[in-house]
C-alpha positions in Angstrom: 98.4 85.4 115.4 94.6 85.5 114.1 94.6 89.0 111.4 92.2 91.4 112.7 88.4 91.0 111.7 87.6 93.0 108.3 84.6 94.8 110.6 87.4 96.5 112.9 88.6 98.1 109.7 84.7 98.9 108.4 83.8 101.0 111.0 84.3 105.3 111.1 88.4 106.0 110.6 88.8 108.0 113.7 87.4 105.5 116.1 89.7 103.1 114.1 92.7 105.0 114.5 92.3 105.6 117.9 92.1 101.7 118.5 95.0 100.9 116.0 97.0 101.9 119.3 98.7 99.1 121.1 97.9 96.8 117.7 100.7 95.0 117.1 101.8 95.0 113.2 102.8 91.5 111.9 105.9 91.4 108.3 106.7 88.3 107.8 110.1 88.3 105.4 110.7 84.6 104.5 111.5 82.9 107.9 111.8 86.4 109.8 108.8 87.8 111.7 108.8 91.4 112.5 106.4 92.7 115.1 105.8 96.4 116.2 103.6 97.8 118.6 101.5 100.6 116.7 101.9 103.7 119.0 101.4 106.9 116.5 99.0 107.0 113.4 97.1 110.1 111.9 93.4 109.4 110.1 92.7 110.9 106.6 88.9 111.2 105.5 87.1 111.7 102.4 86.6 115.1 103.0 89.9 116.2 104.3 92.3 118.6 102.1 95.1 117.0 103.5 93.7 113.4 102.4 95.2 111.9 98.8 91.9 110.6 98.4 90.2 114.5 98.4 90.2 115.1 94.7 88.6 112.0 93.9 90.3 108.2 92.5 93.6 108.0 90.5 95.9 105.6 89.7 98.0 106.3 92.4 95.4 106.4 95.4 93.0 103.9 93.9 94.0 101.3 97.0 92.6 104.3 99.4 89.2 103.1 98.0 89.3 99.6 98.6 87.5 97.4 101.1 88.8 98.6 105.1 91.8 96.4 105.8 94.0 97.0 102.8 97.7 98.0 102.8 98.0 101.9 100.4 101.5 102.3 100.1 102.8 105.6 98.5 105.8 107.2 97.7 106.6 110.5 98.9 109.6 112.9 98.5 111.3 111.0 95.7 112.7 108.8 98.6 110.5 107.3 101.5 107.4 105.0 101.6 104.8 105.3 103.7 102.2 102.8 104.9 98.4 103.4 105.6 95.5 101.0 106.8 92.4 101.7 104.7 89.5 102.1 106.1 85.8 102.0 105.4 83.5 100.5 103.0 85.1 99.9 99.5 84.4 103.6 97.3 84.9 106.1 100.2 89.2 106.6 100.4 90.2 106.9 103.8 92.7 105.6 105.5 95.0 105.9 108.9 98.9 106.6 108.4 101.0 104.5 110.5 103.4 107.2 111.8 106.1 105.0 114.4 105.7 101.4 115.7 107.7 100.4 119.0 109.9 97.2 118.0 109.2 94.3 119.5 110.6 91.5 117.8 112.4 90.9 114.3 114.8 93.3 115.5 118.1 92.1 113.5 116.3 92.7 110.3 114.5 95.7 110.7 118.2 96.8 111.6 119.5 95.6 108.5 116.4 96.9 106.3 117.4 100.6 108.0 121.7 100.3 108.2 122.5 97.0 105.7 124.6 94.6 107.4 127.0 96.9 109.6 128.7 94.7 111.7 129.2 97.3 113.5 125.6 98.1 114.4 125.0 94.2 115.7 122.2 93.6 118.2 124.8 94.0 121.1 125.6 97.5 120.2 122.4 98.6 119.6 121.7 100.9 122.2 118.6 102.4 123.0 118.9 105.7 121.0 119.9 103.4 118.1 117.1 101.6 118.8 114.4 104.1 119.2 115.4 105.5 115.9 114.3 102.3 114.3 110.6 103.1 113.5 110.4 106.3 115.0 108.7 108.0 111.9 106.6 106.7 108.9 109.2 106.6 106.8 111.6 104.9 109.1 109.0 102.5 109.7 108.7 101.6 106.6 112.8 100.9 105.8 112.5 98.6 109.0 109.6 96.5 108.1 110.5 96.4 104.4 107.7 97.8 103.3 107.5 99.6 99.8 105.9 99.6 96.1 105.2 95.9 96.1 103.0 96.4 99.5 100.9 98.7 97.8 97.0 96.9 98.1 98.1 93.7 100.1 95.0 92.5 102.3 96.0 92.4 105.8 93.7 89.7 105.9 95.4 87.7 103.6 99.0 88.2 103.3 102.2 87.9 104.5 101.4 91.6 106.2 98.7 91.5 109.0 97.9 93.2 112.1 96.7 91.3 115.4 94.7 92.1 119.1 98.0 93.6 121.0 98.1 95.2 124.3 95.1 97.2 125.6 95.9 101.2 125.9 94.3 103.4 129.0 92.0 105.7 127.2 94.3 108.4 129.5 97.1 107.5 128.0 95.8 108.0 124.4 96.4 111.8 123.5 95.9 113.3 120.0 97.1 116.4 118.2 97.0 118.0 114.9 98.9 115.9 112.0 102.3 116.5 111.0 103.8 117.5 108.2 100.8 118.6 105.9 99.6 122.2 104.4 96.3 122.2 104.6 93.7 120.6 107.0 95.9 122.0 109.9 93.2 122.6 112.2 92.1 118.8 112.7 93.4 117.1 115.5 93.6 113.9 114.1 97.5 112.7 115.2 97.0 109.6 118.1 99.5 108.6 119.6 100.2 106.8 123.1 101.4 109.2 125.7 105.0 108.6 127.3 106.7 106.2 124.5 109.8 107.0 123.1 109.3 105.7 119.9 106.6 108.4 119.1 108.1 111.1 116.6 109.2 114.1 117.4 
């Protein structure tokens, strides 16, 4: 369970995101431990118009210019949370969106973080469309893991939130697209995501 090296996190975002694939993403909730298989992330840069690190440092990006291998948490919509890895040395502001995880274990809670306690919804009933809608989207992803304001700057290093060597991904299977959801920077195809699993968003 050994937290990623801060160098993985130093080096240039794309080549980072690209290798967050198959990471798996450690929450540890007192004595529950969620872990997701990272399988969809989109990369921000300094120089990107879609990036909330374009227009320089504010109050609420300011964890986009930390050291690589923090945890910027924002708020978006007046509802959701969503959760990047920042990358880089400290002063530049980039970071890599976590966009859906596949679930692998912690599953009870990340199904009461999403439902609350439906008895309804137990482990037993959970079928697999159920299922994949767990952390099938940043947002969702978030809810599941439990992840909001307090997050925001947490060194993966050094906290309760981590991420660890996973499962190795065929560079074949890696596929990328333009990024979702965004207005401006259109035209870079910076969206990874692992080819064939369901939990990638639609």
């Amino acid at each position: 369970m050994k937290p990623l090296s801060r160098s993985f996190y130093l080096r240039p975002t794309l080549q980072v995101a690209q290798e967050l694939l198959g990471k798996y993403f450690i929450r540890r909730i007192g004595k529950n431990l969620l872990i997701g298989k990272i399988v969809e992330v989109e990369a921000y840069r300094s120089n990107d118009p879609a990036s909330h690190s374009f227009r320089g440092k504010t109050n609420r990006n300011s964890v986009m210019f930390c050291e690589g291998g923090h945890l910027y948490v924002y708020f978006t919509y007046g509802m959701h949370f969503c959760a990047n890895i920042v990358t880089g040395r400290k002063g530049i502001g980039e970071a890599v969106l976590i966009r859906a995880v596949e679930p692998l274990a912690g599953i009870e809670m990340m199904k009461i973080n999403r439902y609350g306690s439906n008895k309804s919804l137990n482990l037993k009933s959970l079928n697999r469309k159920i299922l994949i809608k767990l952390t099938n989207g940043p947002a969702k992803f978030c809810e599941a893991f439990g992840i909001a304001r307090q997050e925001n700057g947490m060194d993966l290093l050094e906290s309760k939130i981590s991420i660890i060597e996973g499962e190795s991904i065929p560079s074949k299977l890696i596929k990328r697209s333009s990024r979702i959801g965004i207005r401006r920077g259109v035209e870079k195809r910076w969206r990874f995501f692992i080819a064939g699993n369901p939990w990638v968003s639609k």
